[in-house]
NUMAR-441482 format. One record per residue (C-alpha): x negated, y, z; residue number from 1; residue in one letter. Coordinates in steps of 0.05 Angstrom, whole numbers. Layout:
BEGIN
- X_Y_Z_NUM_A
...
// end
This chain:
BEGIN
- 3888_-776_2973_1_X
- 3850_-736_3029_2_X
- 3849_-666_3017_3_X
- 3792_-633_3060_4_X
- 3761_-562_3088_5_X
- 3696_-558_3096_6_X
- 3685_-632_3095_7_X
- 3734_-642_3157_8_X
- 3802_-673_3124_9_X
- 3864_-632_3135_10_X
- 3912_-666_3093_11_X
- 3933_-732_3060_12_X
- 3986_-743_3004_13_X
- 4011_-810_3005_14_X
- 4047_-822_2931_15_X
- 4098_-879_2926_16_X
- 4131_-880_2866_17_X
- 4167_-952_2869_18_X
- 4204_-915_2926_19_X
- 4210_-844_2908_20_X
- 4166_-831_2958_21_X
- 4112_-773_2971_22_X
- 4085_-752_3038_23_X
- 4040_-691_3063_24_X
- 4006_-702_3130_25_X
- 3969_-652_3166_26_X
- 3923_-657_3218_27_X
- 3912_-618_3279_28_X
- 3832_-596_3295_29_X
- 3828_-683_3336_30_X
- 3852_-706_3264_31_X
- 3918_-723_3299_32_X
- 3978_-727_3256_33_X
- 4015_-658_3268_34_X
- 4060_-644_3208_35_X
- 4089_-686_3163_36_X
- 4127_-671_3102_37_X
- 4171_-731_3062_38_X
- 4193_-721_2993_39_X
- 4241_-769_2953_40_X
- 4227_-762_2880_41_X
- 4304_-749_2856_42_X
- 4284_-758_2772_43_X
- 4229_-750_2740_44_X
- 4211_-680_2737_45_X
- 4237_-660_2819_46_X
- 4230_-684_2880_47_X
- 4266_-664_2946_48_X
- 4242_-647_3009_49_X
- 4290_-696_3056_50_X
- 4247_-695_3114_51_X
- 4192_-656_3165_52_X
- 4162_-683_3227_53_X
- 4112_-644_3285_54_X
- 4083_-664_3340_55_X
- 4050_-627_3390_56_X
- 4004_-661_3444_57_X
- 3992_-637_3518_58_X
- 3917_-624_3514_59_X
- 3852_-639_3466_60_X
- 3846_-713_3505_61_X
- 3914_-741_3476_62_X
- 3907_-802_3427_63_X
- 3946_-807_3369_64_X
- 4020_-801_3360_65_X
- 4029_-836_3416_66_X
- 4003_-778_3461_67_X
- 4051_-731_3435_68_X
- 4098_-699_3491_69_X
- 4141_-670_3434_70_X
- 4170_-698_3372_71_X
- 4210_-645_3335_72_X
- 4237_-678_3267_73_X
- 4285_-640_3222_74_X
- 4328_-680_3163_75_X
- 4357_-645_3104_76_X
- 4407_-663_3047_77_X
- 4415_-636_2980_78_X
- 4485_-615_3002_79_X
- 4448_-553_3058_80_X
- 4474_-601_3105_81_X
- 4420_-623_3160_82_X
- 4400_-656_3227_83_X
- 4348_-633_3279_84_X
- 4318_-671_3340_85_X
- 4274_-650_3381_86_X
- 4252_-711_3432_87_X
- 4210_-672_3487_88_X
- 4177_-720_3552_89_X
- 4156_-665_3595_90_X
- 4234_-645_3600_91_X
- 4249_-715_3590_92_X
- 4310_-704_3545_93_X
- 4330_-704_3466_94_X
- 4363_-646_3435_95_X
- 4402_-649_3369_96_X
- 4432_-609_3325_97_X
- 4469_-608_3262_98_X
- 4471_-558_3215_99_X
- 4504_-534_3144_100_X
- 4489_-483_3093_101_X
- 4416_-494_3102_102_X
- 4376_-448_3053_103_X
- 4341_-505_3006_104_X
- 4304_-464_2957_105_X
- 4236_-488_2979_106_X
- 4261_-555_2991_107_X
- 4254_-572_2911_108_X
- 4188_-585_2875_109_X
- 4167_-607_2817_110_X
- 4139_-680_2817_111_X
- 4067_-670_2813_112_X
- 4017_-697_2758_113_X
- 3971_-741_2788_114_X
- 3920_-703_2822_115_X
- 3949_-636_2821_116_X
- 3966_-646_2896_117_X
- 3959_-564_2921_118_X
- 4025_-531_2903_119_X
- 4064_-598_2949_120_X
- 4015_-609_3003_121_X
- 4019_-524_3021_122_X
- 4029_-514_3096_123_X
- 4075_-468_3100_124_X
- 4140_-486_3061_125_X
- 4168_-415_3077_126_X
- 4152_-386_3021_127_X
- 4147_-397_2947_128_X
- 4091_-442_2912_129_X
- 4064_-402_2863_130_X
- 4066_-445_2795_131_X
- 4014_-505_2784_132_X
// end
């Protein structure tokens, strides 16, 4: 499902139930891929936010993905325990980091009604969704 502003499409939520899947992608103002947001459904009322990926490109000319000079992607488990790597070519190196007793209170959501895609696909997952 593409969500869109003002006719230009900022977000799509990719729903894949057969493997607990959900996914929020965001797109930058070149409709490149710039945030994405993976969910595993754990039942059948929540779902979990396991995983978030950014990219950030060099200039308005890069393609795709593939243009990105950084690729910062963050894991998390249900246990606050979590992995970060950031993979960035203009230092040419990969950082990682591990983590515990990550806050996870805005990891959890409720597993949408079909449709009803606003209160997952929010932007910024730093605060509370208000109730759909």
């Amino acid at each position: 499902m593409i969500l869109s502003e003002d006719s230009t499409p900022r977000r799509y939520v990719e729903v894949n139930w057969g493997k607990a899947y959900l996914g929020v992608y965001f797109f930058d103002e070149q409709l490149r891929q710039q945030l994405t947001y993976a969910f595993r459904r754990i039942d059948d009322e929540r779902m979990f936010l396991t995983e978030v990926f950014r990219w950030e490109y060099p200039d308005d000319q890069a393609i795709a993905m593939s243009g990105a000079t950084l690729t910062d992607s963050m894991r998390y488990n249900q246990d606050g325990t979590g992995m970060r790597e950031v993979r960035d070519d203009v230092a040419q190196e990969v950082r990682r980091q591990e983590f515990a007793d990550l806050p996870l209170e805005y990891s959890w959501e409720p597993v949408p009604a079909f449709g009803d895609w606003e209160r997952v696909s929010r932007r910024d997952r730093s605060v509370p969704a208000t109730a759909s």
